[in-house]
C-alpha positions as CSV (number, residue, x, y, z in Angstrom):
1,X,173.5,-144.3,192.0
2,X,171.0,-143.2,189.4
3,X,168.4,-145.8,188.3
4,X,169.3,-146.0,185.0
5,X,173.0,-146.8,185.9
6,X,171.6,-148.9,188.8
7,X,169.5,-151.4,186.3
8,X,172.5,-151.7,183.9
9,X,174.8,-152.7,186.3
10,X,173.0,-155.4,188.0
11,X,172.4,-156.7,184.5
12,X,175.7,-156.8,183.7
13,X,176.1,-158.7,187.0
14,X,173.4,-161.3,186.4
15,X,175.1,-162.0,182.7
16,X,178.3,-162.6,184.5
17,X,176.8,-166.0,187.0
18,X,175.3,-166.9,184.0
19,X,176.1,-169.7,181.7
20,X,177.9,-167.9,179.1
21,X,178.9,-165.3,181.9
22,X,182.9,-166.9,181.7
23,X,182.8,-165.7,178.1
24,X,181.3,-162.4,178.5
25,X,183.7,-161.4,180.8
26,X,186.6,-162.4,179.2
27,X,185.6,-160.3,175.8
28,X,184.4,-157.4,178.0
29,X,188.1,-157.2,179.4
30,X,189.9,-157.6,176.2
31,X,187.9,-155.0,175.3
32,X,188.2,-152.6,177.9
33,X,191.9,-153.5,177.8
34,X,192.5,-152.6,174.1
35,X,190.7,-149.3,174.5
36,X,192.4,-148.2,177.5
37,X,195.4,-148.4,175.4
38,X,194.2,-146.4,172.1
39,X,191.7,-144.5,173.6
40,X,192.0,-141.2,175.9
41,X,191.4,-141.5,180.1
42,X,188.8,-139.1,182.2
43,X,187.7,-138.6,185.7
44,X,184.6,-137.7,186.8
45,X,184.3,-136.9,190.5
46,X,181.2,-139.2,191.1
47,X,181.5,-141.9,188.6
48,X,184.6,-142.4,188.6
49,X,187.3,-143.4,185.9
50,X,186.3,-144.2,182.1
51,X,187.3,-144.4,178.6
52,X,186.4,-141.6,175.8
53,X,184.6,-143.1,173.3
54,X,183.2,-140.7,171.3
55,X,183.5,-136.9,171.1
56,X,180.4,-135.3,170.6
57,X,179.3,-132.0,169.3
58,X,182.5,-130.1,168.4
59,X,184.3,-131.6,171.7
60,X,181.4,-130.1,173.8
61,X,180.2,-133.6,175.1
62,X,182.3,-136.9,175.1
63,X,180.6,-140.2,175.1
64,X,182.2,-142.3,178.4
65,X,182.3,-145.9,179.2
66,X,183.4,-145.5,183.4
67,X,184.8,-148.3,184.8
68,X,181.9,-148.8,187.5
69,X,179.4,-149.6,185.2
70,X,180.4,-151.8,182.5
71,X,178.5,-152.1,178.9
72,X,177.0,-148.4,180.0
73,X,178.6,-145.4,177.9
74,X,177.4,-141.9,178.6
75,X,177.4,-138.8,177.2
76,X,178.5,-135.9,179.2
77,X,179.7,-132.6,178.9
78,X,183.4,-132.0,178.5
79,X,184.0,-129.0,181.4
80,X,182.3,-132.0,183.7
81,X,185.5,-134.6,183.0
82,X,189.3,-134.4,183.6
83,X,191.9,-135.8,181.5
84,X,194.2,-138.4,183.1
85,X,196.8,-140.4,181.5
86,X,196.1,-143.6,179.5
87,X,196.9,-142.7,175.8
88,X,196.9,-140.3,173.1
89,X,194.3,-137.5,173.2
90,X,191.6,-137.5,170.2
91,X,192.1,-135.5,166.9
92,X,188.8,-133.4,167.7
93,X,190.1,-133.0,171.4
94,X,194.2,-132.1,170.9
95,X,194.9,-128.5,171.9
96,X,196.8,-126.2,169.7
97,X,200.3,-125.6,171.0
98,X,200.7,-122.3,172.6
99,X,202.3,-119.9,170.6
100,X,204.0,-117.1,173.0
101,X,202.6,-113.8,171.5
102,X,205.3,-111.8,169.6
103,X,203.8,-109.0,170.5
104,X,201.9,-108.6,173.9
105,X,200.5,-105.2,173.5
106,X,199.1,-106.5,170.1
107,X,197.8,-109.2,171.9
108,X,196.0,-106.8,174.7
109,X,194.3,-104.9,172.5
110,X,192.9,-107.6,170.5
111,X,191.3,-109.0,174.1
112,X,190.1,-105.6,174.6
113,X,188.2,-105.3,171.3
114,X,186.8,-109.1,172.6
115,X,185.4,-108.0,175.8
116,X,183.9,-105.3,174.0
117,X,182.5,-107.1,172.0
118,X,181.8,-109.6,175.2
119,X,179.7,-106.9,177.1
120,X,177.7,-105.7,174.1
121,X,179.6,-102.5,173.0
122,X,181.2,-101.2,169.8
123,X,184.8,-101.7,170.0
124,X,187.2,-98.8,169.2
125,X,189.8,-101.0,167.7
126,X,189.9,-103.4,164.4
127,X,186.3,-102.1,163.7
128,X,187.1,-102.8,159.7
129,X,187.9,-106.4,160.9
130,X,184.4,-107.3,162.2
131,X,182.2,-104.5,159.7
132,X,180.3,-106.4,157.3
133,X,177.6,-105.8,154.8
134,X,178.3,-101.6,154.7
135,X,180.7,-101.3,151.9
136,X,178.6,-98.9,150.2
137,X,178.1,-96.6,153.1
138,X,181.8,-96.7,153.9
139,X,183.1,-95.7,150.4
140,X,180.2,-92.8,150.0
141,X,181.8,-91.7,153.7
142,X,185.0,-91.3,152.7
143,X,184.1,-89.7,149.4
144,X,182.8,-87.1,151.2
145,X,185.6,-86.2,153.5
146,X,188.2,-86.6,150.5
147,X,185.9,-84.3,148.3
148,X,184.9,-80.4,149.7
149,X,183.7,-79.3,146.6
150,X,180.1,-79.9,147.3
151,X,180.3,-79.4,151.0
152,X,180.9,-82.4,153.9
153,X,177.2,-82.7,155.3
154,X,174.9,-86.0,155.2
155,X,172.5,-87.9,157.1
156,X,172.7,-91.1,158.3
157,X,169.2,-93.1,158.8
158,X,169.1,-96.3,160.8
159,X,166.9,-98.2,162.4
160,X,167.2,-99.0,166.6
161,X,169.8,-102.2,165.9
162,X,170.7,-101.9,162.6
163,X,174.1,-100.7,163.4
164,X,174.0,-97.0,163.7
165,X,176.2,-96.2,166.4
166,X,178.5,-99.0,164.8
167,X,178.4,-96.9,161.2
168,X,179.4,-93.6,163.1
169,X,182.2,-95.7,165.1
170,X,183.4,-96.2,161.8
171,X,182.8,-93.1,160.7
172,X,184.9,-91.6,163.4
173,X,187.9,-94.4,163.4
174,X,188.3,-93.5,159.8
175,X,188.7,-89.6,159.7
176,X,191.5,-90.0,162.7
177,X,192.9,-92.3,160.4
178,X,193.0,-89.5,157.9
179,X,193.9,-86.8,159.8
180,X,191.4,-85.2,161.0
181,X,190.1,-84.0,164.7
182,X,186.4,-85.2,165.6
183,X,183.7,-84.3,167.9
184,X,180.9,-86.8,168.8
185,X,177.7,-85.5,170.8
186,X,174.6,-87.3,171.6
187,X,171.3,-85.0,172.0
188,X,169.5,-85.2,175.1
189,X,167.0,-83.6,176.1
190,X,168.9,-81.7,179.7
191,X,172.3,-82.2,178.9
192,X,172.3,-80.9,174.8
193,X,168.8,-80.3,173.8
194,X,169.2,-79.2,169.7
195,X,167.2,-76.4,170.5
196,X,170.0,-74.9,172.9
197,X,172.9,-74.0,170.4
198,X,175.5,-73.6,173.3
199,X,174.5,-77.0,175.1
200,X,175.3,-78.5,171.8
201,X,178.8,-76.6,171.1
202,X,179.2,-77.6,174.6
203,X,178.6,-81.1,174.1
204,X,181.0,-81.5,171.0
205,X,183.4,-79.1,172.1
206,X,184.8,-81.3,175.2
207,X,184.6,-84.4,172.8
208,X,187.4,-83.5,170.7
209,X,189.4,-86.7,169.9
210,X,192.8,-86.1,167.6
211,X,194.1,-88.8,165.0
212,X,197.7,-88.2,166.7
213,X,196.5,-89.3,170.4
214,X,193.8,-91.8,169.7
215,X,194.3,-93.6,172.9
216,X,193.7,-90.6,175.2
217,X,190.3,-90.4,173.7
218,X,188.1,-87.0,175.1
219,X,190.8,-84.1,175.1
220,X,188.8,-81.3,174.5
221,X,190.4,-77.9,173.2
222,X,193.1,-77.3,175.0
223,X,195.4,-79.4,172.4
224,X,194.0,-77.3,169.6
225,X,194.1,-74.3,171.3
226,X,198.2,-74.9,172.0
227,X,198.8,-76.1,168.4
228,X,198.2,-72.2,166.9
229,X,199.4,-68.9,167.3
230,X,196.2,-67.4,166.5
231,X,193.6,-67.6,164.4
232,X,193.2,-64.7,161.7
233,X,192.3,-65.2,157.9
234,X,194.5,-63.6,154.8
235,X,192.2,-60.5,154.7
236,X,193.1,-59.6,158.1
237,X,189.7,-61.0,159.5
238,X,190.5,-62.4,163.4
239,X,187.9,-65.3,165.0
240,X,186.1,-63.0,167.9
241,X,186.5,-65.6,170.2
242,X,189.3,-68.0,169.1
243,X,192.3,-65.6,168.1
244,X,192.3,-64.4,171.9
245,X,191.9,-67.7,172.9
246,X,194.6,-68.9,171.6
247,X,196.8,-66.3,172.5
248,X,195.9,-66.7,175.8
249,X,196.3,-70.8,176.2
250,X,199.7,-70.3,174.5
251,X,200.9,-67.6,177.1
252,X,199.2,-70.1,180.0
253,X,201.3,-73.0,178.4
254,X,204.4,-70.8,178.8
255,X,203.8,-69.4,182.1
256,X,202.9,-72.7,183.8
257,X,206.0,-74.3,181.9
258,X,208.1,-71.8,184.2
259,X,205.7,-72.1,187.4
260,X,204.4,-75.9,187.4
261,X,203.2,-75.4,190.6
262,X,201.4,-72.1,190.5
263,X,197.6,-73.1,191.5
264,X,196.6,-69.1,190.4
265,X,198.1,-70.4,186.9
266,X,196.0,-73.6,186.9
267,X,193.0,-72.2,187.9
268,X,193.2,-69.7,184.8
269,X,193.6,-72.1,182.4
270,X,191.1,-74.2,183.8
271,X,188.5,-70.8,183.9
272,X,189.4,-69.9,180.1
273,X,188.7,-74.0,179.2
274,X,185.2,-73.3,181.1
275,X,184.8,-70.1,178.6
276,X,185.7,-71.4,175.3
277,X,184.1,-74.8,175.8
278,X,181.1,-73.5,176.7
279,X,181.1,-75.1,180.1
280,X,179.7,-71.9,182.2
281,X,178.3,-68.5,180.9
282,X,179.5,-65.2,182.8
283,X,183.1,-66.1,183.2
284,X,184.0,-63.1,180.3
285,X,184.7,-60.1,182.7
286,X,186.5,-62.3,185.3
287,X,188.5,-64.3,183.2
288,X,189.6,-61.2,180.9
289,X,190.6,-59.7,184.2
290,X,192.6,-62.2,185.5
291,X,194.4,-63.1,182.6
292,X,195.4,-59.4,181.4
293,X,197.0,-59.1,185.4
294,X,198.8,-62.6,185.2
295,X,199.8,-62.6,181.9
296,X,200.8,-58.6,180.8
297,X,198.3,-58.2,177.9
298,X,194.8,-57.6,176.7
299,X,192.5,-59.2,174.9
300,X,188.8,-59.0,174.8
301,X,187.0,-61.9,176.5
302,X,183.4,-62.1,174.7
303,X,180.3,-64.1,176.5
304,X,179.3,-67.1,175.0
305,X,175.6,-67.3,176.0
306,X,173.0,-70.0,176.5
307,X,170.2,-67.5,174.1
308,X,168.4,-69.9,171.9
309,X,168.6,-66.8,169.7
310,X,172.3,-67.4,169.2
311,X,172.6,-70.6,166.6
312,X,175.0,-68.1,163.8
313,X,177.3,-67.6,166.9
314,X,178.0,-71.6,167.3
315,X,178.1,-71.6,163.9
316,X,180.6,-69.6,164.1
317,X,182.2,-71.2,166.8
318,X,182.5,-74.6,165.3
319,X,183.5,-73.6,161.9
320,X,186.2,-71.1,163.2
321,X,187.5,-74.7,165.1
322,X,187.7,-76.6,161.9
323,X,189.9,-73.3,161.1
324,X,192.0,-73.8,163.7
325,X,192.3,-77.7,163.0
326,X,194.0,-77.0,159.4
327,X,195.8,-74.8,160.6
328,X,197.8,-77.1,163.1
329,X,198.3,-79.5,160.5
330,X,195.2,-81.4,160.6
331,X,192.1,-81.9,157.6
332,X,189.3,-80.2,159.3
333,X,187.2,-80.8,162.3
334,X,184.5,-83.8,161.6
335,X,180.9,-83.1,163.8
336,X,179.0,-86.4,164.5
337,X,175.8,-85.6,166.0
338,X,173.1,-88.8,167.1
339,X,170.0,-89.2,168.2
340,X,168.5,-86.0,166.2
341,X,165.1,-87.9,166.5
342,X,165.0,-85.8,169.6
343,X,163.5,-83.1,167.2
344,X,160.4,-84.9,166.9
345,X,159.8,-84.8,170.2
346,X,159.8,-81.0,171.1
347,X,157.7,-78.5,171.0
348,X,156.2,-76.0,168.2
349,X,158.5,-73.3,169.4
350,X,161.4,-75.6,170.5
351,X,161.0,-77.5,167.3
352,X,161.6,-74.6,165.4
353,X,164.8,-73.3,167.1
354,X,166.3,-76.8,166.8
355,X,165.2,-76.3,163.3
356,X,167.6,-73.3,162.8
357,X,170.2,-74.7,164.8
358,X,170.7,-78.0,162.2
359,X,170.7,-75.3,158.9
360,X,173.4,-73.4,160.5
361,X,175.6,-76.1,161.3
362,X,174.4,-77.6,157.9
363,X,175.2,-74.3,156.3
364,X,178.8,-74.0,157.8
365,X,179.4,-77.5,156.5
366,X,178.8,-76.7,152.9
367,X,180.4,-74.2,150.2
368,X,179.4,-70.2,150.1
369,X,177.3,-69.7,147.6
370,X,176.5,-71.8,144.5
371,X,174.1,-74.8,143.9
372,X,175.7,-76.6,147.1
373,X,175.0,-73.9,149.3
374,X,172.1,-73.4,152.2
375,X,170.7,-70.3,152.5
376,X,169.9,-69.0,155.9
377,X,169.0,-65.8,155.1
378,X,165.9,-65.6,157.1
379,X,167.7,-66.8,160.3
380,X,168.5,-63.2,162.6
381,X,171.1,-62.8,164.2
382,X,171.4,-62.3,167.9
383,X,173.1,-60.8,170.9
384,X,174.7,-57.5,170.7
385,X,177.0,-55.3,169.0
386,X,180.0,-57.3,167.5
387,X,178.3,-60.8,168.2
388,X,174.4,-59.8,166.5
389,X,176.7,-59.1,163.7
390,X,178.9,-62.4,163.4
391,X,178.6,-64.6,160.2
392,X,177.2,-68.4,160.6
393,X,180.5,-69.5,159.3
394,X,184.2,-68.5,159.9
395,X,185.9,-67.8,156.5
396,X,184.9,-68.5,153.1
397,X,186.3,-72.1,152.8
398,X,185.0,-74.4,154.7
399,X,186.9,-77.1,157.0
400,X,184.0,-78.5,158.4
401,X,182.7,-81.9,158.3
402,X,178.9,-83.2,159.6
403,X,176.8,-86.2,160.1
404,X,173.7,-86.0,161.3
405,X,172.4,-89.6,162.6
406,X,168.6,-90.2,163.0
407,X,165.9,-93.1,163.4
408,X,163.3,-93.4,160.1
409,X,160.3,-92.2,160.0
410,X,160.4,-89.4,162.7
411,X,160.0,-85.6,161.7
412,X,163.7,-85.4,161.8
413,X,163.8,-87.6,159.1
414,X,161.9,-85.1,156.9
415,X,163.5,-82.3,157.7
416,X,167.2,-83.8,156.9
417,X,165.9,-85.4,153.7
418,X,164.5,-82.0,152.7
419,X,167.0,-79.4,153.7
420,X,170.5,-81.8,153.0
421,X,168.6,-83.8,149.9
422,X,168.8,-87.3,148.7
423,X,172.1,-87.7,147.5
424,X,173.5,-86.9,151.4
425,X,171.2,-89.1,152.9
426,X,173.3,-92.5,153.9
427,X,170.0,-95.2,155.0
428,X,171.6,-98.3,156.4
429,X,169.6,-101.5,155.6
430,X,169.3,-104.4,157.8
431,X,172.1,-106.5,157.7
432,X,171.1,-109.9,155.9
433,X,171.9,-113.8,156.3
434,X,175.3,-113.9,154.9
435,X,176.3,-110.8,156.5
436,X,175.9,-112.2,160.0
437,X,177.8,-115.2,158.8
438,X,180.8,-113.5,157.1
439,X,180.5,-111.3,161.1
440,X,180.6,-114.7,163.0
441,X,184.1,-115.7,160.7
442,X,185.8,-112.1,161.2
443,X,185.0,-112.5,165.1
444,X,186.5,-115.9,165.3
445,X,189.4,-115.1,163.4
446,X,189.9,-112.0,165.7
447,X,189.3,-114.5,168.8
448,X,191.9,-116.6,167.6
449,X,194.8,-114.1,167.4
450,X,193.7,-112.8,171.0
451,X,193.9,-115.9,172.1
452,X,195.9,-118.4,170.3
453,X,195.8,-121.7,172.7
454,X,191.7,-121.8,171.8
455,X,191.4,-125.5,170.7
456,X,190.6,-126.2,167.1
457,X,187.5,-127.7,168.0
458,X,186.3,-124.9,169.7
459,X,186.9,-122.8,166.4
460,X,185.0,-125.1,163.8
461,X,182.3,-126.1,166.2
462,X,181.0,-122.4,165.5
463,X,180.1,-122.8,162.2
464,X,177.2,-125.2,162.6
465,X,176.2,-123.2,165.8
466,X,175.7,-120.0,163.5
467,X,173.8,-122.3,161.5
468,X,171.7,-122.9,164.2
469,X,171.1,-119.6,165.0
470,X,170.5,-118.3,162.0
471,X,168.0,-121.0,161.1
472,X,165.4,-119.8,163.7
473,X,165.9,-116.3,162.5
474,X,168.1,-113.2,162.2
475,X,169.5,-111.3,165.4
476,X,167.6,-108.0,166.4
477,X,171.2,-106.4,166.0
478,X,174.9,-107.2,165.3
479,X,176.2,-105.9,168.8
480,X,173.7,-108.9,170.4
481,X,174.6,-111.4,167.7
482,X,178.3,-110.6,168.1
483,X,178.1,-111.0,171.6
484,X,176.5,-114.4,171.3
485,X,179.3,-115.8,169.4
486,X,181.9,-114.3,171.8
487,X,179.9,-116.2,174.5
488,X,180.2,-119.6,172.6
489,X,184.1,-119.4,172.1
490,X,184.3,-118.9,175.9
491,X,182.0,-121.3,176.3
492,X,184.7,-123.8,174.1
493,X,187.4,-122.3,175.1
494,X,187.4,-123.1,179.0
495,X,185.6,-126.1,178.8
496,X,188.6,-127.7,176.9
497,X,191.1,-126.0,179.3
498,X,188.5,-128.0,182.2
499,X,188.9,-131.2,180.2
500,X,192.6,-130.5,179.9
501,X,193.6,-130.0,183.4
């Protein structure tokens, strides 16, 4: 027995032999009789049985008279105690009846977007439903995908926890919502260093994601190559690379359709994905020879090559993709490139080639010609033959979107204000007081739905935590301040399912 509890109790005892002890007794058990009648029962496993006097702190923490130690109340915390029966449970403490979801797959992905939230992450689902305080830079995104006339490129600046990789989240949940396909790369220095121009396409290429398969996430090319016959412009003008491609893929399709279980079939496709995708260089002679001896025709399989020298090619490349996105059906093909800070970091040389790698894919973003334009004039071409010769862009109109994401005050930052301008430079500001606040209502109302027995108490016993929080000063970011409020409803939530079993 603990010494406080010891001290009480033997006073207790000595008031009992005393003279008035008869008296005391007799109020203490009308006492203890009328609350055990009106007031909620709880075990604990080392003091015993007792009555709820008090709940404390949202339903955190009850106040307890046990019956061991009488004229002693305690305060304890809820997941500690176990209801028993011996009247009605408290306002603060009753648990909102369960309502069987309608919908269980609804109900899924809402505790998916949860857990993300629960580990730290930016969810891919209800992203709108928790995004506060970037109205502005919402509404001048979507502007520019609705509007081409002055090209789809811009720069979004933001700070390490400001919500960056949140904002291209966004970015990217929206255009799927609006039709169109989207690639999302992140720079690193081996895997896509911007001064490799293949590395890059590589990198964005096996990204593709398609607003009419959202849940299957990475695809790649294969669905847009099978979504087109070829790819050739009005004037007669064929895509080097893409046209055959396409041809090819579609005659694969066909050809495996009649032989699913040809390996020589699967290992084709699988070589011309390496090709197009960039994957591995050297595959062109091979693969144009085994697909011409499989497949009964020709077409010319050009090298795509890891040269630095070669940024108009991927230019090219990507813009002639966007091509082939309208023409399946969709808006265009949205690039989403982060961490371009990298630039700072390289080189004299390597700086410069990285240089000349963001105007081209800058310069296939926007309009030919005019005010809106980029010239890249001074940029040579390279390779040889057909490829020195290829344009940075793939047609006249353009059907390619950009974002270029980057930290403040790094060289990259110059160079995007400079070459794109002010008006396509998005800068997120650090989210303010009532912006957290209006997050920690949109997650609670989002942790409600995914799970609808949490207790009431649990709910409103947030709001004066935020306050708490907030009061000693704002979160370094929203992904750690959201995850601190998911760990709170948790917190609530199984404490009162510990009380309640």
């Amino acid at each position: 027995m603990i010494p406080s509890i010891r001290r009480t109790w033997r006073r207790g005892f000595r008031l009992s032999r005393g003279g008035g002890g008869r008296k005391v007794r007799d109020d203490a058990a009308r006492t203890e009789g009328k609350a055990k009648e009106t007031r909620p029962r709880v075990f604990h496993k080392t003091y015993g049985e007792g009555t709820v006097l008090k709940v404390e702190r949202g339903g955190m923490a009850l106040r307890v008279l046990f019956d061991r130690f009488p004229g002693l109340d305690i305060s304890m915390p809820a997941r500690l105690l176990r209801r028993i029966g011996g009247g009605p449970e408290p306002e603060a403490q009753r648990r909102r009846p369960h309502r069987a979801p309608s919908d269980p797959a609804e109900v899924l992905a809402l505790r998916q977007t949860i857990e993300a939230l629960r580990l730290g992450v930016v969810p891919t689902r209800d992203l709108s439903a928790y995004t506060v305080g970037r109205d502005t830079e919402v509404e001048q995104f979507r502007l520019m995908l609705s509007d081409g006339s002055r090209g789809r490129a811009l720069a979004l600046l933001g700070d390490y926890g400001c919500g960056k990789t949140h904002m291209l989240e966004i970015m990217q949940g929206i255009a799927l919502d609006e039709g169109w396909v989207v690639g999302r790369a992140w720079l690193d220095p081996q895997e896509a260093p911007p001064s490799q121009p293949r590395r890059v396409y590589h990198a964005l290429a096996r990204s593709l994601a398609y607003p009419e398969s959202v849940e299957a996430g990475e695809q790649g090319l294969l669905p847009l190559l099978e979504a087109c016959e070829g790819l050739e412009l009005d004037d007669g003008t064929v895509h080097l690379f893409l046209d055959p491609a396409v041809r090819y893929a579609r005659a694969l399709a066909e050809a495996i359709q009649k032989e699913p279980g040809s390996l020589a079939l699967g290992e084709l496709q699988a070589l011309l994905l390496d090709w197009i995708e960039g994957r591995a260089t050297g595959l062109s002679q091979e693969l144009g020879r085994g697909l011409s001896r499989k497949l009964g025709f020709k077409g010319k399989v050009y090298a795509l090559s890891d040269f630095r020298t070669l940024a108009k090619v991927y230019g090219y490349m990507l813009s002639g993709l966007a091509a082939l996105a309208q023409r399946s059906g969709k808006r265009g093909l949205l690039l989403l490139l982060d961490e371009t800070e990298l630039f700072s970091s390289l080189g004299k040389e390597a700086r410069a080639q990285a240089a000349i790698v963001f105007r081209v894919l800058i310069a296939a973003a926007l309009p030919a010609g005019g005010d809106a334009s980029l010239d890249i004039a001074d940029v040579e071409g390279g390779g040889h033959g057909a490829i020195r010769n290829l344009p940075p862009r793939f047609g006249k109109v353009s059907h390619l979107a950009l974002c270029l994401a980057a930290t403040p005050g790094s060289a990259s930052e110059d160079f995007l204000r400079n070459t794109l301008g002010e008006k396509r430079v998005l800068e997120l500001l650090p989210m303010m007081r009532k912006d957290f606040v209006l997050l920690s209502q949109r997650i609670r109302a989002l942790y409600a739905r995914a799970y609808p027995e949490t207790p009431p108490h649990a709910l409103s016993a947030l709001e004066d935590k935020v306050d708490q929080w907030l009061s000693r000063g704002l979160p370094g970011s929203p992904r750690e301040f959201g995850r601190k409020v998911v760990d709170f409803l948790d917190f609530c939530r199984h404490t009162h399912l510990d009380f309640a079993g």
